[in-house]
MIRO-715780 format. One line per field, with one value per residue (C-alpha): residue in three letters; x, y, z. Coordinates in nm, 2 decimals. Each point is the difference from the previous one (the first is absolute). Layout:
N
code ALA ...
c1 X ...
c2 Y ...
c3 Z ...
end
This chain:
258
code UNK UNK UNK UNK UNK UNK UNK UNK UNK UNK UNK UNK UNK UNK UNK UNK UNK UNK UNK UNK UNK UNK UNK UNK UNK UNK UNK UNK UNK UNK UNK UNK UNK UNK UNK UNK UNK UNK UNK UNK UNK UNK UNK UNK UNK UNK UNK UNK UNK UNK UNK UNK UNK UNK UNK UNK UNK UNK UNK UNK UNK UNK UNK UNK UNK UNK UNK UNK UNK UNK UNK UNK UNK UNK UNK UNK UNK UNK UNK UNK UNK UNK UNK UNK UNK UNK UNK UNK UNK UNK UNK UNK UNK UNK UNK UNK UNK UNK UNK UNK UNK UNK UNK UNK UNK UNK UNK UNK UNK UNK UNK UNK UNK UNK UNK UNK UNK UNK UNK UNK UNK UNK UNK UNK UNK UNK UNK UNK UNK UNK UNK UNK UNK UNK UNK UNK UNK UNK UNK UNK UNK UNK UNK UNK UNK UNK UNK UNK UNK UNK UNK UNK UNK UNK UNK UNK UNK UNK UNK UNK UNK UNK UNK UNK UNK UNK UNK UNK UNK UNK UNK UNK UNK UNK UNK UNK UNK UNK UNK UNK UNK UNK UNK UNK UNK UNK UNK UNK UNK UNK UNK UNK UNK UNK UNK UNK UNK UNK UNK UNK UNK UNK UNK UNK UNK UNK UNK UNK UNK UNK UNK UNK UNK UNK UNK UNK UNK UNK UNK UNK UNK UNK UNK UNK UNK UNK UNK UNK UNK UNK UNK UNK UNK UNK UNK UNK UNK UNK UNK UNK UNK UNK UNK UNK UNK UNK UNK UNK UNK UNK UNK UNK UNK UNK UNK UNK UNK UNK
c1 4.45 -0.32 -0.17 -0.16 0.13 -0.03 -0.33 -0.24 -0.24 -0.04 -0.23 -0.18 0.03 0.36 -0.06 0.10 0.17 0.33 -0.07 -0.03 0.24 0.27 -0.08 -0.14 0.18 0.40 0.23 -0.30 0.02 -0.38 0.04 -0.06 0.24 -0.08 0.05 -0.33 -0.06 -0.30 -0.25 -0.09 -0.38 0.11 0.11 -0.27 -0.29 0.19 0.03 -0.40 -0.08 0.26 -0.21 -0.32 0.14 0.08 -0.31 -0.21 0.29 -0.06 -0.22 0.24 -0.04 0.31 -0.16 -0.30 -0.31 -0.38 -0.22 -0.33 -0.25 0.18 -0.25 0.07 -0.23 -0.15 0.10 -0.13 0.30 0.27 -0.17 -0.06 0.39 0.17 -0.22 -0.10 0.36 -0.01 0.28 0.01 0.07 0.29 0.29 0.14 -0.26 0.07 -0.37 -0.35 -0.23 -0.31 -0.15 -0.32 -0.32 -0.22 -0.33 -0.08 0.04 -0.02 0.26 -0.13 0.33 0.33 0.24 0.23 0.35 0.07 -0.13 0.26 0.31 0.24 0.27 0.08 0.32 -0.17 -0.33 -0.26 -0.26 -0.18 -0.30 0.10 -0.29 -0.15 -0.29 -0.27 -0.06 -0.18 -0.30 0.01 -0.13 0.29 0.28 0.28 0.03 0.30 0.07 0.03 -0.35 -0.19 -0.39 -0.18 -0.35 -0.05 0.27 -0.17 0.11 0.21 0.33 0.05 -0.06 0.12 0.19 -0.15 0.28 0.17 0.33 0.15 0.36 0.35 0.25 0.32 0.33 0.00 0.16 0.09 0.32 0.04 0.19 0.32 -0.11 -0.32 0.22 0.19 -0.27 -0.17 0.36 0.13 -0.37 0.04 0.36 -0.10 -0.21 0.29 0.26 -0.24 -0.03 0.40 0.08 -0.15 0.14 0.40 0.12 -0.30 -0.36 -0.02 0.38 0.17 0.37 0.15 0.35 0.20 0.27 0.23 0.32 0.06 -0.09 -0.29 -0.19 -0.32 -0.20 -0.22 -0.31 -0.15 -0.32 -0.15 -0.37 -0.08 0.26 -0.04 0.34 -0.01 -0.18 0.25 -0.06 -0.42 0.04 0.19 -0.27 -0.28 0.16 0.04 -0.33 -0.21 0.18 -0.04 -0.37 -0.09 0.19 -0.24 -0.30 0.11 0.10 -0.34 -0.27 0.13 -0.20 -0.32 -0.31 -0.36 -0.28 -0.26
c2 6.53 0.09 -0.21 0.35 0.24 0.35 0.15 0.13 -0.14 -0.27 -0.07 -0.32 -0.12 -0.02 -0.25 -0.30 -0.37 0.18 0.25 -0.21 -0.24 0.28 0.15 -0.30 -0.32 0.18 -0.32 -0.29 -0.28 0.04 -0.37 -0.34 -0.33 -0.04 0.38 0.10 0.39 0.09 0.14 0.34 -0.09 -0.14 0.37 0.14 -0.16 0.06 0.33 0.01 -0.14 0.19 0.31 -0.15 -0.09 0.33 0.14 -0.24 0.05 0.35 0.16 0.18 0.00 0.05 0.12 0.23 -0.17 0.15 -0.08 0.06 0.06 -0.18 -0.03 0.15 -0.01 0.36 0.00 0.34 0.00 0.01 0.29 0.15 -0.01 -0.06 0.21 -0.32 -0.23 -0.25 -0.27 -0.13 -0.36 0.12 0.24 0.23 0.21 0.14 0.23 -0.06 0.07 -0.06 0.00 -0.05 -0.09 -0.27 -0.08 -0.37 0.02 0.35 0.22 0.26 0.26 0.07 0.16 0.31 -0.05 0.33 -0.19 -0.28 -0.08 -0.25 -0.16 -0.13 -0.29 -0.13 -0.02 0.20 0.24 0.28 0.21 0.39 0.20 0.29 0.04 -0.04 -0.20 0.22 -0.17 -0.31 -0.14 -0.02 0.17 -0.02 0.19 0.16 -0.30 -0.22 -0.14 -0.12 0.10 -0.22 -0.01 -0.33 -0.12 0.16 -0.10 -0.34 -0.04 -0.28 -0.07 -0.25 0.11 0.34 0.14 -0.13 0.15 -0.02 0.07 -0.09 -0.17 -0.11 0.16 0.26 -0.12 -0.34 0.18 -0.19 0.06 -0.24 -0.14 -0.12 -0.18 -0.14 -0.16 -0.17 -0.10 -0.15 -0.19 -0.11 -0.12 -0.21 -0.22 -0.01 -0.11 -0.29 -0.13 0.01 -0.17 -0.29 -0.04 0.11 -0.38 -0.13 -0.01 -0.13 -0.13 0.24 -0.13 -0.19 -0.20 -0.07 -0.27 -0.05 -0.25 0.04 0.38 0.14 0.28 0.13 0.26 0.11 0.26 0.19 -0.21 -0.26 -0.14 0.30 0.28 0.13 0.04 0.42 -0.01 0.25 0.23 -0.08 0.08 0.34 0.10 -0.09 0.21 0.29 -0.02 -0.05 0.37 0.12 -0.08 0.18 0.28 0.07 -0.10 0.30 0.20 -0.06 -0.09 0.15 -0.07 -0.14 0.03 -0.03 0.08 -0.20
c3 -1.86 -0.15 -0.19 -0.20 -0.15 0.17 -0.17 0.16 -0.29 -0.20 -0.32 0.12 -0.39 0.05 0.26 -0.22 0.09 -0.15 0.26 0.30 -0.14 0.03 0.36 0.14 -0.11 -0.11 0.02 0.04 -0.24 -0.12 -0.18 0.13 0.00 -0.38 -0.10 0.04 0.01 0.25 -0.30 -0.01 0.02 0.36 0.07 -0.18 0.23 0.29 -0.09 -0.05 0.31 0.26 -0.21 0.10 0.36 0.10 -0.15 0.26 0.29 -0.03 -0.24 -0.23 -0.37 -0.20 -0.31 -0.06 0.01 0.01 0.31 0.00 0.25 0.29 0.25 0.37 0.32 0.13 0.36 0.22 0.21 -0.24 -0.16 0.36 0.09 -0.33 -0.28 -0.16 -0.03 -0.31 -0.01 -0.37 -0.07 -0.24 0.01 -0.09 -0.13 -0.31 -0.07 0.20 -0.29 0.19 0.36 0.03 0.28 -0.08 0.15 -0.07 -0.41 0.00 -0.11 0.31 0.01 -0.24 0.23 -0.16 -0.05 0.16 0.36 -0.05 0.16 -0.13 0.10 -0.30 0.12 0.33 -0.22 0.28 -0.10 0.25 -0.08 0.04 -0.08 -0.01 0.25 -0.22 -0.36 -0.20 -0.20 0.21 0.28 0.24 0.15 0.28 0.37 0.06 0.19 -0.26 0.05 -0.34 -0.01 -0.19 0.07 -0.12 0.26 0.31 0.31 -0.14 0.14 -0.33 -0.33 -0.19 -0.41 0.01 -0.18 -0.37 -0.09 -0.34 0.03 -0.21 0.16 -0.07 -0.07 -0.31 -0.30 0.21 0.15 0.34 0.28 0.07 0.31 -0.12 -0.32 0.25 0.20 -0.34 -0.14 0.35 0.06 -0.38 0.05 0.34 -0.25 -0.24 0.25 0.14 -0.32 -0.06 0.33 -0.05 -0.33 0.07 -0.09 -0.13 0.15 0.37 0.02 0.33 -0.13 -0.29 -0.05 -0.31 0.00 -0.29 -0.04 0.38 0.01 0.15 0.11 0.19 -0.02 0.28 0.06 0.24 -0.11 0.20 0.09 0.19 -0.16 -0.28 -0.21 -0.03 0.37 0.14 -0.26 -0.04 0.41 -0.08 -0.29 0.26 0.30 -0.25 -0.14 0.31 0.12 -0.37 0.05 0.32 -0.15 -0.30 0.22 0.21 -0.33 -0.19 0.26 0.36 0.29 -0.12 0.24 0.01 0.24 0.02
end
């Protein structure tokens, strides 16, 4: 059974403990041995940081967000073979508002947006131009070579080139599979914390005995297990595969050449 229902979309706003309380924890007792409900600020900054984790796992932003002049390195070769080839920190790419060449503090170049090629979810931009830039001081070969004077026989440069881009998803309407991930890393936290408090904090079993009638009540928890651990090791397998799917969704095969 899923634990999502089957959209294709989901507004990340709607992302709420209620929300991962239903799909993620349907028949759990979320209260401790005293009737203790796990608060919703506990949800709510696990929430924050599985957002934040998968933002440094992988780069993507869930929702629009402005980022301006990201540095990248000027490299002959990948303009040589690959027409310039720009791998942005973030994805997807909703709009590249700027590309531009920069000679030490120098704004040098601003390339057109008619030369660029986006691919807006695995977040890469290429330089397609047309063989000359009118009114400036560079151009490209048909073989994707750039000609900058100023670069002259130098294979590298370091931050030659700031791109101001928007990334994110529009209107912060996510795909399922990325909700997934942040709601099954968020619920790993959650289900550590409710193991070790099942019968009461660091107690693996508990008896009751009463005018000759008794009974026990034992856990899965134990000094080295923790009392969800079957289901904190099913959330892990899923979310390691879930992982290297959106790393192959939203950043493919990343290379460089040095």
């Amino acid at each position: 059974m899923s634990p999502l229902p089957s959209l294709d979309l989901i507004n990340i706003a709607e992302v709420t403990p209620e929300f991962v309380k239903t799909h993620y924890f349907h028949g759990i007792d979320l209260t401790d041995s005293e009737g203790n409900e796990v608060p919703e600020d506990s949800f709510n900054y696990h929430l924050a940081s599985a957002k934040a984790w998968l933002r440094n796992k992988i780069g993507i932003e869930l929702e629009p967000v402005v980022i301006s002049e990201e540095p990248h390195d000027y490299r002959l070769t990948e303009f040589m073979s690959a027409y310039g080839h720009f791998n942005l920190r973030r994805s997807p790419i909703i709009e590249v508002t700027d590309l531009a060449f920069w000679y030490g503090s120098t704004r040098y170049f601003a390339f057109p947006q008619s030369w660029l090629r986006v691919h807006d979810r695995k977040g890469t931009v290429q330089i397609f131009p047309a063989p000359v830039a009118s009114g400036a001081n560079l151009a490209i070969g048909q073989d994707g070579q750039l000609i900058i004077p100023t670069l002259y026989a130098r294979a590298y440069a370091p931050q030659m080139f700031r791109i101001t881009y928007t990334a994110g998803f529009k209107e912060g309407m996510v795909p399922a599979n990325i909700i997934d991930c942040i709601c099954k890393k968020a619920s790993i936290e959650i289900f550590n914390q409710l193991g070790d408090i099942i019968v009461g904090a660091g107690i693996a079993n508990i008896s009751l005995s009463l005018d000759g009638l008794s009974q026990s009540v034992g856990t899965t928890a134990s000094a080295t297990n923790a009392g969800y651990g079957a289901r904190i090791i099913q959330y892990e397998k899923q979310l390691k595969a879930l992982v290297e799917e959106l790393r192959g969704t939203y950043k493919g095969v990343v290379m460089g050449v040095g």
